[in-house]
C-alpha positions, -999 to 999 in steps of 0.1 A, spaced: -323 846 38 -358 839 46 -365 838 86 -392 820 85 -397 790 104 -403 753 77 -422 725 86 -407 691 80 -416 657 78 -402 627 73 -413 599 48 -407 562 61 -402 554 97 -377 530 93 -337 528 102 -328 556 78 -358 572 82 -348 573 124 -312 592 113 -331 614 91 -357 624 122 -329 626 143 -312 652 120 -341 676 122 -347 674 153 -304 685 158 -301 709 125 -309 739 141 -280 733 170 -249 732 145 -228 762 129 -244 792 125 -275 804 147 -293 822 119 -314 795 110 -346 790 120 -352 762 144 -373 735 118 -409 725 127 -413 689 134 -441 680 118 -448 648 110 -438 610 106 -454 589 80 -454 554 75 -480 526 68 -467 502 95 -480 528 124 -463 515 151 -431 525 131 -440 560 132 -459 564 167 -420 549 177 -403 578 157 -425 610 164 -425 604 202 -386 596 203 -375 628 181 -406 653 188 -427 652 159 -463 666 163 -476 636 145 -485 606 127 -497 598 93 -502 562 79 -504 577 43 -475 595 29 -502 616 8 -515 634 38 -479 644 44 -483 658 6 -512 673 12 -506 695 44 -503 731 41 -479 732 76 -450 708 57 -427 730 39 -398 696 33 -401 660 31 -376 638 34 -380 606 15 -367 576 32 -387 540 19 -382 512 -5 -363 528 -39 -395 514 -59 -417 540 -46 -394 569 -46 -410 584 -83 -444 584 -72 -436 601 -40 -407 627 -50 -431 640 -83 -460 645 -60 -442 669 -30 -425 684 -56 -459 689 -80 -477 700 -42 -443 725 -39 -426 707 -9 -385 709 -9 -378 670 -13 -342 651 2 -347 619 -16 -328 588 -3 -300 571 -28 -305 556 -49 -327 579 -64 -347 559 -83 -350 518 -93 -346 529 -133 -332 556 -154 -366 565 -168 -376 570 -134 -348 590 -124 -354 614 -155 -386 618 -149 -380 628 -113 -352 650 -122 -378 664 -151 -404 673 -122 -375 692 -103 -366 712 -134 -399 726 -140 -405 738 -99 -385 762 -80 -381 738 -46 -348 721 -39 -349 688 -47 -315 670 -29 -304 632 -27 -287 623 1 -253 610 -9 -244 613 35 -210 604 35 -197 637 18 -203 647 47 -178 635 69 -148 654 83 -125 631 75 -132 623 41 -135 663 35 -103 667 52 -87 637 30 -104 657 -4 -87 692 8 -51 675 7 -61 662 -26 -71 693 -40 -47 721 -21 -24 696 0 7 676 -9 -10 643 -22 -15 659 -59 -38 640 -79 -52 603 -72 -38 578 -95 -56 548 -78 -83 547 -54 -96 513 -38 -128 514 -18 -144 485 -3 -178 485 16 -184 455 32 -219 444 55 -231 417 68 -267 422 73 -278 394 45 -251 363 55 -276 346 77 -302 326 49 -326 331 73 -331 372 76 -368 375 61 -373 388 25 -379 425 17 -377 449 -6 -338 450 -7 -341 416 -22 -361 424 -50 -355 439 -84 -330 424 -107 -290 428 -114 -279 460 -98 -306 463 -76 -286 445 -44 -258 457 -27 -248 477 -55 -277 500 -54 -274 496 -19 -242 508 -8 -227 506 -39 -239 538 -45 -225 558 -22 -191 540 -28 -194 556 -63 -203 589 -52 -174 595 -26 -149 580 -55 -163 608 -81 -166 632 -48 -128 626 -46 -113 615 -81 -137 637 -102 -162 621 -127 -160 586 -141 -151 585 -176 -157 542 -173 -165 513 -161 -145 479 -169 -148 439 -155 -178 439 -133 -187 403 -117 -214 399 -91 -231 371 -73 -260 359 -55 -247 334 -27 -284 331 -7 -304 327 -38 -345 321 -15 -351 336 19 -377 331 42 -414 351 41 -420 376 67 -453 371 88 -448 406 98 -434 442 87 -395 430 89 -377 463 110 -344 475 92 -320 451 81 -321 429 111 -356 416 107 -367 408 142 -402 393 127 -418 355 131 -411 334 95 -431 314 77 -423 282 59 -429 296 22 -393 315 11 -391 337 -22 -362 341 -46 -340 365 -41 -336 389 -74 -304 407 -70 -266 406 -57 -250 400 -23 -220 410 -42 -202 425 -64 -168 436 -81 -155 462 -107 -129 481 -119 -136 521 -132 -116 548 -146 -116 586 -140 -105 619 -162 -69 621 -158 -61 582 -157 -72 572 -124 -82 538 -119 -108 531 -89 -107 491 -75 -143 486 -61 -155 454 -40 -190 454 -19 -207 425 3 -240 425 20 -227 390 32 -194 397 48 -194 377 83 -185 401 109 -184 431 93 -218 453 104 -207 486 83 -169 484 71 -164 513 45 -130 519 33 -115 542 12 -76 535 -2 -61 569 -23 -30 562 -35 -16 596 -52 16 615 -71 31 621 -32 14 603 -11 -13 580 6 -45 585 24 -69 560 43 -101 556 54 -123 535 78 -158 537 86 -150 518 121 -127 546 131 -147 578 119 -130 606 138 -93 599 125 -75 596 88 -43 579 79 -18 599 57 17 594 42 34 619 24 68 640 17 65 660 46 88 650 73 121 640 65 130 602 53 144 592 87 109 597 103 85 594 77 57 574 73 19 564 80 6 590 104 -27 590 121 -44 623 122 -72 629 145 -101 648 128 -103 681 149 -117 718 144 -91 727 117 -114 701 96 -145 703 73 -175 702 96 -162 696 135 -163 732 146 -195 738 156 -209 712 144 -204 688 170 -211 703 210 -176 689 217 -157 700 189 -122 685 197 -104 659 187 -110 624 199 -145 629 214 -162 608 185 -182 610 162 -201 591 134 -229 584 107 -253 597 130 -240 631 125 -237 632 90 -270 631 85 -273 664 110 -248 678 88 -268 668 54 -302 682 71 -282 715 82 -268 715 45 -305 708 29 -324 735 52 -299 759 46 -303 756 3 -342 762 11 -339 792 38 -309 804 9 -284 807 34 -243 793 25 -231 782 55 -223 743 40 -219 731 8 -251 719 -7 -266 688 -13 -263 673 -45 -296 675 -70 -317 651 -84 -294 653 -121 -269 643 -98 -287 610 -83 -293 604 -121 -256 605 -128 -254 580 -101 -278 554 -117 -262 557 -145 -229 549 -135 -245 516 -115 -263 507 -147 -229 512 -164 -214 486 -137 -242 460 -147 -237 463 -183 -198 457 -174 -204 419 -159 -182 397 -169 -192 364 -184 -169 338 -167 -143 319 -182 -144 282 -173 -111 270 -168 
């Protein structure tokens, strides 16, 4: 295992790009010591204030409004690619051409030809290149997969995951990229695709994809007179609005080797609900649960204890679980924990693949963010056309 300390940077300044800083600047603090502490390097982004915001808060030695001087610079070993999924190829083909290690953000790429092509570049270097699917990374979700696999739930026969936001109801958030590029390019790209990760992550690989609806219920939005932060906007409008091209949301139905069926339903226009993942398994012996609000705990019913005091049983994620010891400072239950860490877990994970150390499972490659896409592209070729009653 090489000893040898890598410079990182980090590629869009922005509200993943933040986690994704954060992570660096922690990944050297969880499991095992061997690792080299990573040099923070650089923040790039072309709205400066962005980046001035992120370097000083997380410890980066500096700036760059151009992504290509990150590229360029002999002391960044990693990038992490964290802006608009348009501009993923360009940026991904050139750190990997240059002979960075690249984490690419999902979804890897706004097109199949663009995610071949990226995966194409990987094949022919020897750097890891890693999309970051985050949420196999939580300890609960890990722990629910281990009963799966060794426990007493046996295998899934129906698994129901809902992700529902809110960050698109009001008409009035400012347009951005996340409103542009056709069918499949919302909140199915979006979050979406992570939904259909975890479901493969858990159920194995989908084998199809039936009775797919979506709709666009905010069809114009408002211009930005400024760089709009995140989803929340937080920027002066003008009066001139611009379609919107994709879904707020959408529906379908998939099916998975073995015979199990997945239920999925995603909103970016669910009132009230900021970041509401949930995850339904229902197997041969039992049940598991899921929710994104309540990230430190699981719910569970199986054969276990006897009928007069079975039932649904809250387990609180502890050291006995996937990632928790030593991964967090305070690693017992019901201290907390959340997406935040994940991504400390997925940088740990990702520096670990380049030093060649073993310590986590790794991250998944660039084939692997094609996979994705093509499931989502499957999804959009599954809409229904309604039936008028």
């Amino acid at each position: 295992m090489t000893r040898q300390p890598l410079g990182v940077a980090v590629i869009g300044a922005g509200m993943v790009g933040r986690a994704h800083a954060n992570a660096y600047r922690n990944a050297a603090t969880v499991y095992e010591l061997g690792l080299p502490a990573p040099r923070l390097v650089a923040v790039a982004d072309t709205h400066e204030p962005f980046a001035t915001d992120v370097a000083a808060r997380y410890g980066f030695e500096r700036t760059e409004a151009d992504w290509r001087a990150v590229i360029d610079a002999p002391d960044v070993d990693a990038v992490t690619v964290a802006v608009a999924n348009n501009l993923h190829r360009e940026i991904v083909e050139a750190a990997l051409a240059a002979g960075k290690h690249v984490l690419c953000e999902k979804p890897l790429a706004p097109s199949l030809a663009d995610a071949q092509a990226m995966v194409d570049a990987a094949a022919a270097t020897d750097r890891v290149a890693a999309v970051g699917f985050t949420f196999r990374r939580s300890p609960a979700i890990n722990a629910i997969r281990e009963q799966i696999r060794t426990g007493g739930l046996g295998r899934v026969r129906h698994i129901v995951a809902n992700y529902f936001t809110d960050y698109g109801v009001d008409p009035q958030r400012p347009m951005s990229w996340r409103y542009r590029g056709g069918p499949g390019s919302g909140v199915l790209a979006d979050i979406g695709s992570h939904l259909v990760d975890l479901a493969e992550f858990l159920c194995g690989p989908t084998t199809g994809v039936q009775g797919a609806s979506m709709s666009t219920l905010i069809t114009s939005r408002p211009k930005p007179l400024g760089v709009a932060v995140g989803h929340a906007g937080g920027v002066e409008l003008s009066d001139e609005h611009a379609p919107v091209e994709n879904e707020d949301i959408c529906t379908f139905t998939t099916t998975y080797a073995g015979g199990t069926l997945g239920t999925f339903s995603l909103s970016r226009v669910a009132f009230g609900h900021a970041n509401t993942l949930r995850l339904e398994l229902f197997c041969e012996h039992g049940t598991a649960t899921f929710d994104l609000t309540r990230p430190g705990e699981f719910g569970i019913i199986d054969g276990t204890p006897g009928p007069s005091v079975n039932g649904a049983r809250q387990v609180l994620v502890g050291p006995w679980h996937p990632y928790v010891a030593r991964g967090l400072p305070m690693d017992f239950p019901t201290v907390g924990h959340g997406q935040n860490d994940f991504f400390v877990f997925q940088a740990r994970a990702f520096l670990d693949q380049i030093a060649g150390a073993d310590h986590l499972p790794p991250c998944p490659d660039l084939a692997h963010g094609l996979h994705n896409l093509r499931v989502l592209d499957a999804v959009v070729s599954a809409t229904d056309k309604p039936v008028q009653l």
